[in-house]
C-alpha positions as CSV (number, residue, x, y, z in Angstrom):
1,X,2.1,-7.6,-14.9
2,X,2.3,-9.8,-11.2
3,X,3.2,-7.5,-8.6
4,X,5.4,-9.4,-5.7
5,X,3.9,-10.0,-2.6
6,X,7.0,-8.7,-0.9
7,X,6.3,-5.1,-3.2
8,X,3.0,-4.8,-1.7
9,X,1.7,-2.0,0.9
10,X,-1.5,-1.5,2.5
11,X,-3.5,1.6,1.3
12,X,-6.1,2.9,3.1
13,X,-8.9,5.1,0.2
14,X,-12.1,6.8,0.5
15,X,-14.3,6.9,-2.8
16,X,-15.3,10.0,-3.9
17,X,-19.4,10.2,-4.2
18,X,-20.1,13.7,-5.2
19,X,-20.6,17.5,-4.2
20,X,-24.1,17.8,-2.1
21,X,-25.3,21.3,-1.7
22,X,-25.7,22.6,2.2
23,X,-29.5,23.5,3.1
24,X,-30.5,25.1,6.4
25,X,-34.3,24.9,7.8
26,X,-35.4,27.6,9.2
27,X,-39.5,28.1,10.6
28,X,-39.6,24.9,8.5
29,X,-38.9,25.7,5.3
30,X,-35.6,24.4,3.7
31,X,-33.2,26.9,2.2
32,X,-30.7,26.0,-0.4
33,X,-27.4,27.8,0.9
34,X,-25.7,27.9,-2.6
35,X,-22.5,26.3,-0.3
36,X,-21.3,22.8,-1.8
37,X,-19.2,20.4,0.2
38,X,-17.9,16.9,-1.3
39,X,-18.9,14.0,-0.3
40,X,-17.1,10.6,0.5
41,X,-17.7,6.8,0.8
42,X,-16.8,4.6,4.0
43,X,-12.5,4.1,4.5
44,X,-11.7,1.1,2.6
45,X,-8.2,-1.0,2.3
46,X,-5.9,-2.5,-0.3
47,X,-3.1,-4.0,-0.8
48,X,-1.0,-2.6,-3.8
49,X,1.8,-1.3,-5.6
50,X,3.0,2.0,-4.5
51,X,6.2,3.5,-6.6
52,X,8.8,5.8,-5.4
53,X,7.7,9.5,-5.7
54,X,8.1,11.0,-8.7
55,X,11.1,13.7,-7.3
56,X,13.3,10.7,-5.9
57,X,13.7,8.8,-9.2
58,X,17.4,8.0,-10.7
59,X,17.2,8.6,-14.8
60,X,19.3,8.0,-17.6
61,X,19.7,10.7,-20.3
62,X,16.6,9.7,-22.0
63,X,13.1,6.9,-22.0
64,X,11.6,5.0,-24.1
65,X,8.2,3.5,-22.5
66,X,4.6,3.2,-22.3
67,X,2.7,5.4,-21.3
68,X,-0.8,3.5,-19.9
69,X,-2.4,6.8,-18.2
70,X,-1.4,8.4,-21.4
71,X,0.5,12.0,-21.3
72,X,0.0,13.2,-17.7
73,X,2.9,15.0,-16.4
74,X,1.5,16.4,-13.4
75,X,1.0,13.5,-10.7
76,X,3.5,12.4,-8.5
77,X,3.3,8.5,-7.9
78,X,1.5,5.9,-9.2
79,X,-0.6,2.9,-7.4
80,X,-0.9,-0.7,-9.4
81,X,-3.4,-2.9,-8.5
82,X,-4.4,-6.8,-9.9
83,X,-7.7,-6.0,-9.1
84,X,-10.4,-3.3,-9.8
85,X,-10.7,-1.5,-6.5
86,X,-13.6,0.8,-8.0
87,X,-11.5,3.8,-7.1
88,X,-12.5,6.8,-9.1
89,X,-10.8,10.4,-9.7
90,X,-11.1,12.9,-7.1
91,X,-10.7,10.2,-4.4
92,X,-8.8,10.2,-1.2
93,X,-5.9,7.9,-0.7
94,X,-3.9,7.7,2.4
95,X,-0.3,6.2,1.6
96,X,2.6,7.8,4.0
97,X,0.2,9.0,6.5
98,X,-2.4,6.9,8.7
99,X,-4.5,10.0,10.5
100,X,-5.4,12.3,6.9
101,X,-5.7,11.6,3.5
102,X,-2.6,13.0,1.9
103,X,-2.8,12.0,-1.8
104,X,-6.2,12.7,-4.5
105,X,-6.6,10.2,-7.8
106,X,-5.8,12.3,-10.9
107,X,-6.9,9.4,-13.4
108,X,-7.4,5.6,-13.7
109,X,-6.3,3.4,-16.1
110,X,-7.4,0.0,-16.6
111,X,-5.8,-2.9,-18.4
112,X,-6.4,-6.8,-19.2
113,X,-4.5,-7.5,-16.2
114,X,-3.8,-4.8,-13.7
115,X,-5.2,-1.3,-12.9
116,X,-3.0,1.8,-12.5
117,X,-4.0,4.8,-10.6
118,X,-1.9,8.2,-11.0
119,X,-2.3,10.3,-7.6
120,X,-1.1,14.2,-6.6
121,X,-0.1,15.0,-3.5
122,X,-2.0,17.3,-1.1
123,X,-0.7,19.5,0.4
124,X,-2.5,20.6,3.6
125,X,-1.3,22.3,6.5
């Protein structure tokens, strides 16, 4: 699959790294909290596929195609890349919105040729 320059849009993503736990020191001894926050990699850009969300779609009265993610229902759009970005699940990815993060990866799939990325929308307030 060649994606058309003129199809392309710049994406901005954040690679997620991990939960850390939160520690306090206090009289110099570390406590461990028991508090976990997630943590991120550096804002990074792309230039991909985006499709049209999932709700705005035209269909027929029935489909017949391949599913490369396999059976996930639950995501909303999908981002197509020639190239591995290295972007794993659970990371950020800012598509409609330049100030916050407003979709998460939900899984990767990787072929011979492309790499396709299923993401959910946030929905913060």
């Amino acid at each position: 699959m060649r994606i058309l320059e003129r199809d392309k849009q710049t994406i901005y993503y954040q690679n997620y790294l991990g939960k850390t736990e939160k520690t306090k020191v206090v009289g110099g001894e570390t406590i461990r909290l028991g508090e976990y926050e997630e943590t991120y990699d550096d804002v990074k850009s792309a230039d991909v596929y985006v499709s049209v969300p999932k709700s705005t779609r035209q269909s027929g009265y029935g489909q017949a195609q391949l599913e490369p993610i396999g059976n996930v229902t639950h995501y909303r759009r999908t981002i197509v890349s020639e190239t591995d970005l290295g972007i794993n699940e659970n990371s950020l990815v800012w598509i409609d919105s330049t100030e916050q993060a407003d979709y998460r990866v939900e899984s990767v799939g990787k072929s011979y040729h492309h790499t396709m990325y299923t993401v959910k929308q946030l929905w913060t307030l």
